[in-house]
C-alpha positions as CSV (number, residue, x, y, z in Angstrom):
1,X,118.6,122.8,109.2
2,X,122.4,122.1,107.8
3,X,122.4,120.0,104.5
4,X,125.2,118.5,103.0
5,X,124.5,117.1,99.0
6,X,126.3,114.2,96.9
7,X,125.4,113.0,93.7
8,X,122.2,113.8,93.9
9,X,121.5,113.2,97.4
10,X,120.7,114.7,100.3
11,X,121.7,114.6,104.0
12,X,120.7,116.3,107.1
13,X,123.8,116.9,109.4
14,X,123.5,117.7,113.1
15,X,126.1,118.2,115.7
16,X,126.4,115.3,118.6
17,X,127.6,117.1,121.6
18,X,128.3,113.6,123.7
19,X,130.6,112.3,120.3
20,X,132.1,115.7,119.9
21,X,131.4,115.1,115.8
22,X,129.0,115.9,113.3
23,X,126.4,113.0,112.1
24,X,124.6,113.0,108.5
25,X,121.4,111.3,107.9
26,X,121.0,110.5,103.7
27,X,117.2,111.4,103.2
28,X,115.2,109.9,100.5
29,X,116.5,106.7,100.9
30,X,114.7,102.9,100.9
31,X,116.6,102.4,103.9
32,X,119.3,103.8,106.7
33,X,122.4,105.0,105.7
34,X,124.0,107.9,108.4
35,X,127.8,109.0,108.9
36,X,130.0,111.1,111.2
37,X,133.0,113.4,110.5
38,X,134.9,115.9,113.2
39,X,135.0,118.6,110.3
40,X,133.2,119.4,106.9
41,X,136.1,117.8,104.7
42,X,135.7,114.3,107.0
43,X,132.2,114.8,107.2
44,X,131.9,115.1,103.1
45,X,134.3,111.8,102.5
46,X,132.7,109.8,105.3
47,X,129.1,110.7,103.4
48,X,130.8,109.1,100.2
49,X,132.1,106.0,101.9
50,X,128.0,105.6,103.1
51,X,126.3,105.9,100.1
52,X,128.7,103.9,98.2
53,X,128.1,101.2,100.9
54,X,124.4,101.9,100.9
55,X,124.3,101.4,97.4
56,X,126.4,98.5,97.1
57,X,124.2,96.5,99.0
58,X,121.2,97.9,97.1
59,X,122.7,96.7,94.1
60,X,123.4,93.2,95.5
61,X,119.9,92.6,96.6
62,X,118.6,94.3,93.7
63,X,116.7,97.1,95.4
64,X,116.0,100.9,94.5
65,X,118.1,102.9,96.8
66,X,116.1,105.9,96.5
67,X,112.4,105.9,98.4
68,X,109.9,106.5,95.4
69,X,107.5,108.9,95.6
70,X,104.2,108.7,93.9
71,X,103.2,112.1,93.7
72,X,100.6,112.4,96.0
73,X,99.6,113.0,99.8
74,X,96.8,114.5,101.9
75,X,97.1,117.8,103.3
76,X,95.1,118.2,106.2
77,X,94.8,122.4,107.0
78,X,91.7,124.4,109.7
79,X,89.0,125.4,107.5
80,X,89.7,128.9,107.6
81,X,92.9,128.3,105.8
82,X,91.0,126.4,103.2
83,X,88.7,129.2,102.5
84,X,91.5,131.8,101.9
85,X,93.5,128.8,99.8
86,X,90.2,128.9,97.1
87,X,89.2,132.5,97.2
88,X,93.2,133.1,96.3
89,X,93.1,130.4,93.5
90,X,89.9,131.6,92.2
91,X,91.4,135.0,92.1
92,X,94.6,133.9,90.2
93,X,92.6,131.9,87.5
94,X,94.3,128.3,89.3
95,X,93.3,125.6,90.9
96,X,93.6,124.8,94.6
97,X,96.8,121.9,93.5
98,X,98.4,124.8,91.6
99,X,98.8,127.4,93.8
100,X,99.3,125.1,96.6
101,X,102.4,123.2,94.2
102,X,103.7,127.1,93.4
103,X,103.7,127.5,97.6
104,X,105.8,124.5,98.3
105,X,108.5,124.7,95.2
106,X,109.0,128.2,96.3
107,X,109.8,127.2,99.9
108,X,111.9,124.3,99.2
109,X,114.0,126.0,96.2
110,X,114.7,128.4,98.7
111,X,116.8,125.8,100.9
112,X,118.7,125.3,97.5
């Protein structure tokens, strides 16, 4: 997946065949904000122009632009998977929640 980042956030950019032009999506957000360019330089200042908007009217109606996230979610996985997930903790001295936090920061620092 292409990501573009500004100030902080993120966006996922596509290519539209039928528009001939790239489209971002801003991830993260409390609401909709997307753009379009023909070419990376386009692309970049239209994904300012959005945000600023975004935020502008996040301002004015005095909500947080970024989704907030508590910390938490359920992780459904087969059984066998949970058996080699606590034999592996146990053998490491962690919990289940740390080895499984090591697994994801590892895979998504390696988008960075």
């Amino acid at each position: 997946m292409n990501m573009m980042t500004l100030d902080g956030y993120s966006a996922k950019i596509e290519y539209n065949a039928e528009l001939d032009m790239f489209r971002g999506e801003v991830l993260g957000l409390t609401g909709g904000a997307d753009f379009y360019g023909k070419n990376p330089k386009e692309l970049r200042a239209e994904f300012k122009k959005s945000l600023q908007v975004f935020r502008d009217v996040c301002r004015e109606k005095g909500i947080e632009p970024r989704r907030n996230f508590s910390g938490k979610f359920n992780l459904r996985i087969p059984p066998e998977l949970h058996e080699k997930l606590a034999i592996a903790a146990q053998a490491e001295g962690k919990s289940i929640n740390t080895l499984a936090q090591e697994a994801l920061r590892q895979r998504v620092e390696a988008r960075d």
